[in-house]
Structures are given as C-alpha cells and as structure tokens.
N, C-alpha and C positions, 0 to 999 in steps of 0.2 A: 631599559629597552621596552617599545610598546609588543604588544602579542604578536604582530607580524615579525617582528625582527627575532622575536626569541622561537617560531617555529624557524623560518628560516637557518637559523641560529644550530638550532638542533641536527636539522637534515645536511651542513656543511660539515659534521663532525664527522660525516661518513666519505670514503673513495670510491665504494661501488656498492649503488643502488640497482636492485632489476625492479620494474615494472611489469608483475605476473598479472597478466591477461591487460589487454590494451584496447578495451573497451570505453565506453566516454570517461570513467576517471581515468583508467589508464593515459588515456590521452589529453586529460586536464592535468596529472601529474605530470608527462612528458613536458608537455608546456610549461608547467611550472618550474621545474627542474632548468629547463631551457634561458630560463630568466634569471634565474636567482641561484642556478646550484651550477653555474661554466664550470666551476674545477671538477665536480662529480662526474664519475664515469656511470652512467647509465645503459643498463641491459636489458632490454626490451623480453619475457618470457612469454610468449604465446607463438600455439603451433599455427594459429591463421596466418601470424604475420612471418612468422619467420619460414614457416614451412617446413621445418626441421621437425625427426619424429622424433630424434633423443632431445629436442627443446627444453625438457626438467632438468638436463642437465646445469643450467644457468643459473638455477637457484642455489646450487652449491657456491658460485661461484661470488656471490653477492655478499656484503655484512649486512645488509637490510631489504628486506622485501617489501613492497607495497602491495598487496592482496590487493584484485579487484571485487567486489563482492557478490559475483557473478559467477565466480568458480567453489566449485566445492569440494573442500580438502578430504573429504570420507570417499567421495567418490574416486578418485585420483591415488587412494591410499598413501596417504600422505599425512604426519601426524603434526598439530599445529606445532610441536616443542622440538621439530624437526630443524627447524630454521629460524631467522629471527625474524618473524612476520610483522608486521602491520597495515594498517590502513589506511585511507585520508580520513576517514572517517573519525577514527581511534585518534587521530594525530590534530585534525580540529576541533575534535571536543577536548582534547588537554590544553589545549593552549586558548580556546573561547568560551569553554563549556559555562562560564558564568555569565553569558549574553544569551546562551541558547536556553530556547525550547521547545522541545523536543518531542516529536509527535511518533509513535507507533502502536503498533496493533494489526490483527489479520486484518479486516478492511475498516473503510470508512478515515484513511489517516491521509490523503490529497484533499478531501471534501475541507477536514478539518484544518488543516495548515492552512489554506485558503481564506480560509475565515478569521485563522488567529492573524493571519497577514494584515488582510483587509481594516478587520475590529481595530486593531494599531495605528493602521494607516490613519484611519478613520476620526481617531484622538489623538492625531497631532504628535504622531511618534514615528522614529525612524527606524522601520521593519526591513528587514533583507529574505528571503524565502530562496531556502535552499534543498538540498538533498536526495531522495529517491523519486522526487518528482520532477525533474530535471536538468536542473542547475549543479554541476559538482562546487560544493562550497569553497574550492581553492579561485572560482572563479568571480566569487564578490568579499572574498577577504581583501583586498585593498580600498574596498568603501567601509567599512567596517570602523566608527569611532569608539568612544566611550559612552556614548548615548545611545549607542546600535541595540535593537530589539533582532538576534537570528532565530527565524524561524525554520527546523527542519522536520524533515518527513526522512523518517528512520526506517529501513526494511530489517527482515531478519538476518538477510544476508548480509546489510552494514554493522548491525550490533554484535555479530558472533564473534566470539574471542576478546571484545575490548573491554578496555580496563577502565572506563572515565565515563561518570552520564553527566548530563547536561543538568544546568541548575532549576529548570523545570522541567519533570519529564511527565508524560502524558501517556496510557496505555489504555488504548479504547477499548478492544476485546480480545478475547480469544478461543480462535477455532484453529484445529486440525489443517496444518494448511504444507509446500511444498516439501513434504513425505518423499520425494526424488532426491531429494539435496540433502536432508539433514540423517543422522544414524537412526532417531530416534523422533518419537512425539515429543517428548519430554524435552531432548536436546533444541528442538524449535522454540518449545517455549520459553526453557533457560535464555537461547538467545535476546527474546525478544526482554528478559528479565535486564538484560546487560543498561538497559536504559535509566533502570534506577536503584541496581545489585551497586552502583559503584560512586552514588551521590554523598554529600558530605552535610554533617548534622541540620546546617538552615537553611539548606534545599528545599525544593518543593515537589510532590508526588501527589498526579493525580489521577485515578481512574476509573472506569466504570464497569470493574467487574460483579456480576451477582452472586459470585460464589468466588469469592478469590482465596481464601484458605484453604481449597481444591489446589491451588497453583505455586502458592507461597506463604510463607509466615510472617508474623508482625515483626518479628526475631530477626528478620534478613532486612526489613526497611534502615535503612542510616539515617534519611529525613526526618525531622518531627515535623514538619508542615505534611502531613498524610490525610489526601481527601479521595473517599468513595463513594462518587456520586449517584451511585445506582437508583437509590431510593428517593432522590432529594427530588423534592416538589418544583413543576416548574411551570412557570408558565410565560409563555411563550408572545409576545408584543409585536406579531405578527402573523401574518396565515399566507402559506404557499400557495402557488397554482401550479397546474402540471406543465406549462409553458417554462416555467420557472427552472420548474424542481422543487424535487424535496430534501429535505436536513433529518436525518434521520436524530429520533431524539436522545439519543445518548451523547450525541456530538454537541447537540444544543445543550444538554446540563454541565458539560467539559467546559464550552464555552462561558456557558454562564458562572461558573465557580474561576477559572480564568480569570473574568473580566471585575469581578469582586477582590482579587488578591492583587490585581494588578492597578487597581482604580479604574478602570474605563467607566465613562461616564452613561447614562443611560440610551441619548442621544445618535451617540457612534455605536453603540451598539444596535440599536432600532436601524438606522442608515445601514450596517453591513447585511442585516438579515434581508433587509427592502433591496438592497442591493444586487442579492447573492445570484446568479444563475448557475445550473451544475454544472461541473465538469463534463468531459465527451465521456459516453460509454459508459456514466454514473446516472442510470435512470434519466436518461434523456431524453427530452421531446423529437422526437423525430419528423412528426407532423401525421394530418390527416388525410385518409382516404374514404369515401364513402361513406362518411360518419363514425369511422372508426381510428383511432390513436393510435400511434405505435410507440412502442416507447425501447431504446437502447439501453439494456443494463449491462453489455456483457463483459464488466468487469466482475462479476459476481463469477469466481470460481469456483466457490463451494455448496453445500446445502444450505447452508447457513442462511448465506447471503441471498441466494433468489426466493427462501420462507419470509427475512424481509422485509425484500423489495412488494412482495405479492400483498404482505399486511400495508406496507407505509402507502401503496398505491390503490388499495382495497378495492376498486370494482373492477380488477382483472378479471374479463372471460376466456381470454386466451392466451397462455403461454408455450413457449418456445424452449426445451432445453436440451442437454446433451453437448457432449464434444469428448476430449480426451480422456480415457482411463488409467487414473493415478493409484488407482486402491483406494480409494474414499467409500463410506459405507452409505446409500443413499436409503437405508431402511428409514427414514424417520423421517424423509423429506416427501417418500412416497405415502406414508402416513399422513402427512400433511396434506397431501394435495389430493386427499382422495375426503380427505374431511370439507376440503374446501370449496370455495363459490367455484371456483375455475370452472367454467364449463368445457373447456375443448385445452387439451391437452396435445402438444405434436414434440412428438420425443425423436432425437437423430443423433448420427453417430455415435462412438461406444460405451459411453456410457447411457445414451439416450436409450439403447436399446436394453440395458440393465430394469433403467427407470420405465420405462412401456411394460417392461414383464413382471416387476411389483406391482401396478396400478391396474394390471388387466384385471382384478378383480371386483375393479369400480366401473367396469366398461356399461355395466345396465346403468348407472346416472352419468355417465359423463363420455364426450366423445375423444377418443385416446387413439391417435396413431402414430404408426413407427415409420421416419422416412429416413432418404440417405444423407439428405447433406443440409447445409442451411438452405441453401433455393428453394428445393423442395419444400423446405419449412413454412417459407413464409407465403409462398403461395398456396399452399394449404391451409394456413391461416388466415389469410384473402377470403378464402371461399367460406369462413365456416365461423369466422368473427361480427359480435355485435355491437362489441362495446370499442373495448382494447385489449392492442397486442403487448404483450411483454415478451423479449428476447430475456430471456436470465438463465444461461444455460446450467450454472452449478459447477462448472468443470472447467478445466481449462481448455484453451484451444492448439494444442502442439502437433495433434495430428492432422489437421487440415490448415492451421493457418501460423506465423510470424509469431503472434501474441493475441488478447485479446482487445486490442484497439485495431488489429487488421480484420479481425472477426466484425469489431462491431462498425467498425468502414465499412464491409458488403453487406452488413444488416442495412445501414443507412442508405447503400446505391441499389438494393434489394426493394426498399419502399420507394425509392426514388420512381422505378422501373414500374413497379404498378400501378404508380401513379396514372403512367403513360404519356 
C-alpha cells in the first residue's frame, strides 16, 4: 500500500474519533475524515463550537483524539496519558517522516522553510511546503509521490508529546518563548527536542545552536549525520538590500549545509537568495517618508529577536517596542539598548512601560518615551526620526491586538497615514 493508503488505513481501525479544538487542523481533519473515514463517527470538542460548558466531557467518549496544537493540556488540567491523544502532526510524520524536513526553532523557522522550498524548486525538485505556516499538511498529501521533497515548519505546540521526527530535522534556536502554554522553560524546550529525540540512525540533524550541551546531550542524538553549524565559515554569493530584506545569518549557514547534503547545485542556490523577498511582519520594508524607512518586525516577540533585528539592520535610530506582559525578563535587552546607536527610543504598553523604567537611566544620551498605544508610537517616531524606524516590539501582542500580523497591519496603515 502507498503512505496515503496506510494513514488512511490506520484512522479506519477506529469508530469514534473527536476533533479537540476545531481550529484550521481541526477543520482540515474534519474534511479529511469527511472523505475517507464515512464509517467513522466523528465528535467535534471545542466550547466555541459547540457552546457546551461541560464540552470535555467528549473526550471520554472517543478511542482517539486528534489534539489541535493550539490548546494547552497543563492549562486545562488535563494529563496527556489521560486519553489516547494525537495529532496530525504526530500522524504525518509517521507515515511521511522520510520525505520531510522539518523546520523548528523559537523564531526565524517561516523565513527558513521558504527558502528550503524555493532552493528545491529552484533545482528541479518536487517540494511541497507545509505546516505552522499555513497549510495543514492533510491538505497536499494527495500530491505527494516518491520523489516529493515535504517541507514543514514545526511549532512547539505541533512537536509536544510526539513520538516520530522527520528524516531531516532543523533547529534554528532557542529562546525562552510561550511560558503561557507550557508548565515549564525546560518542558518548551523538550518540545521543540521532539523534532529529533525520535529520528532513526541515518537521519539527519542539523543546528545552530552556540551552546547546545546547555540543552541536550550527544547521548540523546539517534542520528549520526549530526551538524552544528554555529561556527561554520560562510560566505555569502550575495548581498541584501533593505527593500528586499534580510536573511539572518544562522539561516543562511542551515541553508548552506542543507544544500551540500542534498546536492543543490550552486546556481539554484545563488537564484533563491537573488530571489528571496521577506516575509510580512519579518523585518519588512514598509516604505519611506521624509527620508526616513520604516521598517515592520512585529513578529519579534521576545528580547531576543528585536536585539537582532536591530544588529542585522544596524543604522537603526529609532525603535518602537512594548506590548503584552508574559513574564519575560527584559533585563538584558535594556542593557542592550542603552549600549546602543538607537537614538530615540518609544516604549508602549506593558511591557513597554517595564522597558522605559530600565533605560531611564540612559535618558542623558538618548531620547526615551513612554506612550499608550502603537499610534501614539509611531507618531512620535514621525517627529523625532532621522534615519529609520523599526517596529520590534519584544513581546507579544494579546492585549491590544488578534496576533502580531494584526499588530503589524496597523504599523503598516499607521505609515500609510503619515504618509498623507
């Protein structure tokens, strides 16, 4: 039987399936189910849709759960060995995990997959791009041959609990990151370990940790193809512009050790980097006003990420940060930016106003204020920019906005507006 028929295969052994939380897999499952499982009784568990407050009661009622990976079982008090869980996640890397590879890390893993897509495309190979970037992968398993290159982009919420990693697995970094969702630091980053805790001897592992024996031991790798490309020399057969974007260079050494184990030729490779423009809300061109750039990072949730976005873009004079308070420790970020060129500094909402009362003590070199909202922000940064803006706020956006693609939508109709 090919791989589709023997997932298939598996999911008809059961009479009743629930679908806990019915969010886009949830409802790429339903569809799926819809198609290929008619004998299966299907039980839909979420309180949005069904409206029901005792709604967990459903899951007793199931011999297989499909976990959406948007819910969090520590929150819910619910133990995973409570029930028989899984995921589509867990369920297509068992039955494909030798075509995929598999992208995670706190950020920088959409930029990446992108690339490893394109690089494929680019030599004459049949790539499929799946996963937390917005395709649930039930919905290109039917293109899927023997020659198929899947590329996915793995969250921590997809890796937790599964038992199977993919036959290349990729871990860009790792920071301190959705402390809401998981018990623990440690339990986040076991998650994002599931990627290649579960690979098989001539697999392949590669990453760019600078201290990875902080995180894990040689002892736990299964692979012996293991690369850590932290240190590796690179150099680069092309140079970005800020129209473009940037490729932060840890992604670029991934890719380049990638396209050496895979053969890509030099060629396609040079074509995807000439190619590349960023992603929305990844260090984005936004455009100019008055001789000054603005540029959208606001997927940068953590400290991490907006220290940087501030080096790869280095003649930042003004940044923009703040938003939601997670308990993130922003000591070090404030360090930074009081070391730093930034000249004008506009710190908002709750965490912004954390970040304003670390740095007041730079306020004789540098111009530092605390406003209420992004508006405020960026017109503040209007009056007081000379170079370029950067939106990067550090944090995420939950108490003013959807996510932070709706955050960095009104950055974008924010400059649109003072355009005029």
């Amino acid at each position: 039987m090919s791989k589709l028929q023997n997932f298939i295969s598996e999911l008809q052994g059961y009479k009743k399936i629930a679908i806990f939380g019915y969010g886009v897999e949830g409802k790429s499952f339903h569809a799926f189910a819809k198609k290929y499982l008619p004998e299966v009784e299907i039980r839909i568990v979420d309180k949005a849709y069904s409206g029901e407050e005792n709604y967990l009661d459903g899951l007793a009622e199931a011999e297989l759960i499909i976990k959406s990976p948007g819910i969090s079982l520590h929150n819910l008090g619910i133990a995973y060995d409570d029930y028989n869980f899984t995921s589509i996640t867990e369920l297509f890397i068992k039955h494909f995990g030798s075509q995929i590879i598999g992208v995670t890390g706190t950020k920088g893993k959409s930029t990446l997959v992108t690339l490893i897509d394109s690089m494929l495309k680019n030599a004459g190979k049949k790539s499929l791009l799946c996963g937390n970037i917005g395709l649930p992968p039930l919905e290109i398993m039917e293109q899927i041959d023997d020659e198929s290159f899947v590329v996915m982009e793995l969250s921590s919420h997809q890796l937790h609990h599964i038992n199977y990693s993919p036959h290349i697995a990729i871990l860009t970094n790792l920071f301190a990151e959705h402390l809401d969702y998981y018990e623990s630091e440690e339990e986040y980053y076991r998650a994002k370990f599931n990627i290649f805790l579960h690979q098989k001897r001539d697999d392949i592992f590669i990453t760019n940790l600078p201290n990875q024996e902080k995180f894990f031991s040689k002892a736990e790798l299964k692979a012996k193809h293991f690369y850590n490309v932290h240190d590796k020399e690179l150099k680069v057969p092309y140079t970005f512009d800020i129209k473009q974007g940037y490729i932060h260079h840890a992604s670029l050494q991934i890719l380049e050790q990638l396209r050496e184990l895979l053969g890509i030729d030099t060629a396609a490779y040079t074509k995807t980097l000439r190619e590349f423009q960023t992603l929305p809300h990844r260090l984005e061109y936004v455009g100019e006003v008055d001789g000054v750039s603005y540029i959208n990072d606001s997927i940068a949730t953590i400290p991490e990420a907006t220290i940087e976005a501030i080096k790869i873009l280095k003649d930042v004079d003004t940044l923009i940060v703040g938003g939601y308070d997670r308990g993130i420790d922003y000591d070090g970020l404030a360090a930074f930016l009081c070391e730093s060129d930034v000249a004008n500094i506009i710190c908002f909402s709750d965490t912004g106003k954390q970040i304003y009362e670390k740095i007041e003590v730079c306020k004789h070199q540098k111009h530092i204020e605390y406003v209420d909202d992004l508006e405020e922000s960026v017109q503040k940064a209007a009056q007081c920019a000379k170079s370029r803006v950067l939106l990067s706020p550090a944090a995420s956006s939950f108490n003013s906005y959807k996510n932070f693609m709706e955050r960095g939508e009104h950055f974008r109709a924010l400059v649109t507006k003072i355009k005029g």
